[in-house]
C-alpha positions in Angstrom: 101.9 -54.8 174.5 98.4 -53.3 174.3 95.8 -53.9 177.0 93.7 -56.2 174.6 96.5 -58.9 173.8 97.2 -58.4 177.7 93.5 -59.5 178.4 93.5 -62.4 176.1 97.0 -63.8 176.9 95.0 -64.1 180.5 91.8 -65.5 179.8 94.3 -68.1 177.6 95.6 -68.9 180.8 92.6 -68.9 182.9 91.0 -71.6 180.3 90.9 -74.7 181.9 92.0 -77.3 179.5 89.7 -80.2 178.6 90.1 -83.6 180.8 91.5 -86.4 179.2 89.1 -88.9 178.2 89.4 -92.2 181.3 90.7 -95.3 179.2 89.7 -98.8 180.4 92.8 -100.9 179.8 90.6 -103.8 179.0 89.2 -102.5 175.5 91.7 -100.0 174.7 94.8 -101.9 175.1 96.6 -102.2 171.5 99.6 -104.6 170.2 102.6 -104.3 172.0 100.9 -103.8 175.6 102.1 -106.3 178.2 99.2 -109.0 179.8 99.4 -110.1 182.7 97.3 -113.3 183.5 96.9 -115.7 186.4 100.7 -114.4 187.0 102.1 -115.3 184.0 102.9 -112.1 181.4 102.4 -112.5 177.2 102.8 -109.8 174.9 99.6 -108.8 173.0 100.7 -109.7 169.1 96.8 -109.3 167.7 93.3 -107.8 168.8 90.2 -108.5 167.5 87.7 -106.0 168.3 83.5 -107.4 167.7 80.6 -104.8 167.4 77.7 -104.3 165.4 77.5 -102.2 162.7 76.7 -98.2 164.3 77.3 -100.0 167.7 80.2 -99.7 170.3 82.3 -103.0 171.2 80.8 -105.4 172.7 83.6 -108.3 172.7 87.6 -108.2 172.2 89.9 -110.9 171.6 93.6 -110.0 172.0 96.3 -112.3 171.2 98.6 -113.0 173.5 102.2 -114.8 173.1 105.0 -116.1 175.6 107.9 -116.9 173.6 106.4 -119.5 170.4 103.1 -119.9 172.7 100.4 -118.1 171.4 96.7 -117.8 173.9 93.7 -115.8 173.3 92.1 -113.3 176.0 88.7 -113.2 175.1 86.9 -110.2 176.7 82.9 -109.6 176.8 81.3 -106.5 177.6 78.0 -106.4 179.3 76.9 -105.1 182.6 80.3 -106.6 183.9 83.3 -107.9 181.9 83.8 -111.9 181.7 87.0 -112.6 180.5 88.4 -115.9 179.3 92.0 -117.4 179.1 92.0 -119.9 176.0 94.0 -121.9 174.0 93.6 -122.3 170.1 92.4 -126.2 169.3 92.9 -127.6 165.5 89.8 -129.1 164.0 87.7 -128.3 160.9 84.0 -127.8 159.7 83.0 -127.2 156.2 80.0 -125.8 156.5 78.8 -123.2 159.3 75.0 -124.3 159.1 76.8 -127.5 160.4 78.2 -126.4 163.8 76.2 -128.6 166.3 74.6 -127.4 169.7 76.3 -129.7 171.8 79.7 -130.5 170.6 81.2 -133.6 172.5 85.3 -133.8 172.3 85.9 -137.1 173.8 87.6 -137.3 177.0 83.6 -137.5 178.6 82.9 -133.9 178.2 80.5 -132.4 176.2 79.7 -128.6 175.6 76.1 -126.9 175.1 75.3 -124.0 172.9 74.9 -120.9 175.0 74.8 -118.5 172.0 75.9 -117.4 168.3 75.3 -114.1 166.9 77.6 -112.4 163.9 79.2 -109.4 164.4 81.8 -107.7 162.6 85.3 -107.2 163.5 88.3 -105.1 163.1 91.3 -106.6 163.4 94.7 -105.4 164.8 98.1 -106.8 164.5 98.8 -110.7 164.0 95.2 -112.6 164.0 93.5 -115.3 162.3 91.1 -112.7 160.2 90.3 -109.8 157.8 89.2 -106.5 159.4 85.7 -104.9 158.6 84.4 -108.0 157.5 81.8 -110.0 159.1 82.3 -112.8 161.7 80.2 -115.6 162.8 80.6 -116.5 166.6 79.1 -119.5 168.6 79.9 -119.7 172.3 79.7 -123.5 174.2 79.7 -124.1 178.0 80.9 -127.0 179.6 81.6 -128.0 183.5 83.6 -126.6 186.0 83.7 -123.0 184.3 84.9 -124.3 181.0 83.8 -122.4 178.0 84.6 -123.5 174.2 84.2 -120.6 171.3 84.1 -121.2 167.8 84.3 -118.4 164.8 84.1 -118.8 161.3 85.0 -116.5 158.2 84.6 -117.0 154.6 85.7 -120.3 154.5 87.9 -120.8 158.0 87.4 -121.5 161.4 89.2 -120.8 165.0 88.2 -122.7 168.0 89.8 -122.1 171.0 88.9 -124.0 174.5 89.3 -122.2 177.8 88.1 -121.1 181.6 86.3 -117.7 182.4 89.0 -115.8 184.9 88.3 -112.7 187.2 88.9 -109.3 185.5 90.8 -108.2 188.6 93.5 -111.1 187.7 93.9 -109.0 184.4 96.5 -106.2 184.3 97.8 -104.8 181.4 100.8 -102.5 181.0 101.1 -100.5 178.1 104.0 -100.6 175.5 106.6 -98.5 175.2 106.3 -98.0 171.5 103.7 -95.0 171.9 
């Protein structure tokens, strides 16, 4: 072996090898991973992922099922992460100019309009919509941390009716199909 390829085969060894980029389990988690939530686990059979255009992420929505139940983790990024456990509610609208700022669903509660934005989202696995197309998004508030969301796309809509929970009561395991 000549002194050069003796040389090179050490500064090979000496190069330190770059660091593996820190993953945040609550936007990189993909279909498969296992949820825990409020101590009850769900698989994650969907994930929506919401930016804007030449933007990173700013909200996820990962579909989560427990035998033939099916929930929604909805997870918005801003200086902190809120996260919301929701269920999926059936109803319909035919028109999104019509979506009211203050919806009331009987039962003497009635939620306000905190805001609606469209964003675009790429979709993952088994969800209610196309990826790469673009997604209109109203968010309601009610009493006693109650939170109501509403999406529409070309035509269908998805409300779902939950409560904000703490991040730290997320965990999520990932799958073993990597």
């Amino acid at each position: 072996m000549s002194i050069w390829k003796r040389v090179s085969s050490i500064m090979k060894a000496n190069k330190q090898e770059p660091e593996a980029k820190p993953t945040n389990p609550l936007e990189d988690s993909l279909v498969g991973d296992i949820v825990t939530v409020d101590l009850e686990e769900y698989v994650v059979s969907g994930k929506l992922t919401y930016f804007d255009r030449g933007f990173a992420p700013h909200r996820f929505a990962y579909y989560l099922q427990n035998g033939k139940h099916i929930s929604c983790l909805v997870v918005e990024k801003g200086r902190s992460y809120e996260c919301f456990i929701c269920e999926f509610i059936e109803g319909s609208l035919d028109d999104p100019n019509d979506v009211p700022s203050s919806l009331d669903l009987g039962r003497d509660f009635t939620y306000e309009l905190e805001h609606n934005r469209s964003d675009t989202v790429r979709s993952d696995g088994n969800t209610d919509f196309r990826s790469n197309d673009d997604v209109l998004f109203w968010r309601y508030f009610g009493r006693d941390d109650q939170y109501f969301f509403l999406q529409w796309q070309d035509g269908k809509y998805v409300a779902m009716e939950g409560s904000r929970t703490p991040a730290g009561q997320v965990k999520f395991m990932k799958g073993t199909q990597r």
